[in-house]
N, C-alpha and C positions, 0 to 999 in steps of 0.2 A: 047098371051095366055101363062100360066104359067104351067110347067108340075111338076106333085108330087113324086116324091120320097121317098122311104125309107130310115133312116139311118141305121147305125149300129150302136152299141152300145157305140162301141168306136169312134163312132162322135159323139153320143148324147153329153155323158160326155166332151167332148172337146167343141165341143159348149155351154153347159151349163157353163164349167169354165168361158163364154167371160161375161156372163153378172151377173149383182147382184142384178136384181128384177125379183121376182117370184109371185107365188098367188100359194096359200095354201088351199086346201079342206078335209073339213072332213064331218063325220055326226054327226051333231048335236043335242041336245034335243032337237028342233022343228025343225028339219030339214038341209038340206043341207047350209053348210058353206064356203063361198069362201073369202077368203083378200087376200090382196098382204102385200107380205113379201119382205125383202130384205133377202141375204142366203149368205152362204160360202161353195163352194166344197173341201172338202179333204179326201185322202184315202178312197174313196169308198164312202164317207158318205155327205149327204149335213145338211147344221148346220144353225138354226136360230134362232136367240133371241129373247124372248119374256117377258114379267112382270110375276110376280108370281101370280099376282091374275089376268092375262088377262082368255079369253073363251079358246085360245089357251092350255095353261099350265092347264086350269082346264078337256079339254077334250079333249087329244088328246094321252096321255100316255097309251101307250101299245095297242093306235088304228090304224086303219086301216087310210092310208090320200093319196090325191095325191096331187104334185106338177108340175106346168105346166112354164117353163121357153122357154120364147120367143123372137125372135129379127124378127119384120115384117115390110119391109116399105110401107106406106100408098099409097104413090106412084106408084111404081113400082109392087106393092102386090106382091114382094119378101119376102121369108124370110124361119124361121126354126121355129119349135118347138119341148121343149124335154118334158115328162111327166115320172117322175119318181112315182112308186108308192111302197108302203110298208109300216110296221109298224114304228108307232114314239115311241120316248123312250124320257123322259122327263130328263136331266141332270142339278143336283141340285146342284152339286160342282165343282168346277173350277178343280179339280184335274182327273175329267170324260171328258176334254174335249182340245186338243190339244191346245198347247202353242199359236202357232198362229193364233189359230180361236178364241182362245180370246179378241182378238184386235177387233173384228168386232165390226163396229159403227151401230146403226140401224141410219134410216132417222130421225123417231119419236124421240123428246125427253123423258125423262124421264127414269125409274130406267128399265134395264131390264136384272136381274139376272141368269134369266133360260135359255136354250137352248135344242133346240127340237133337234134330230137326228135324221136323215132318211137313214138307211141302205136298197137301194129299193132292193126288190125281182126282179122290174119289170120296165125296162128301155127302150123308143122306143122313137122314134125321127124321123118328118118327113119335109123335105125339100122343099119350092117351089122354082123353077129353070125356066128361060127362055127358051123357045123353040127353 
């Protein structure tokens, strides 16, 4: 049996650096929106790319979203998850966003110019652990 714990905030963040797929929700014009993204942590802020004309880039700027970054294994049903939550801010110029979170590759091909930014207000991270 697996027992639960809380993180702290500064585990969350340190756990979320290990991995680079997340899933991404907001509220949408018909409703609740969830995909999996791929992200980059830096300074405080988690960064992800997306097209200009995706749903992301067209409704998420200046919204409210959460982000849920996980590592579980199916096995053992160990693992962690961090949920970062707060507003996105849609950045349009490479000059709005740190030299090396530029580099980030998404999975998906094709052109993906913009980058969401998520400064959370609100960071909580909970652990499942062997007994």
């Amino acid at each position: 049996m697996a027992h639960l714990e809380e993180l702290t905030v500064e585990e969350s963040w340190k756990l979320a650096a290990t991995s680079r797929l997340s899933r991404i929700g907001w509220n949408g014009p018909t409703g609740p929106v969830v995909i999996p993204v791929n992200h980059v942590i830096s300074d405080g802020a988690v960064w992800i790319r997306t097209g200009a004309h995706s749903a992301m880039a067209e409704q998420v700027d200046e919204s409210a979203i959460a982000l849920l970054i996980d590592d579980l294994d199916p096995d053992t049903h160990l693992g962690w998850s961090v949920q970062f939550k707060g507003r996105a801010e849609i950045c349009y110029h490479e000059d709005q966003v740190p030299e090396h979170v530029r580099t980030q590759r998404t999975w998906p091909g094709g052109a993906r110019p913009l980058w969401v930014r998520l400064t959370p207000a609100d960071v909580n991270g909970r652990r499942l652990t062997a007994d």
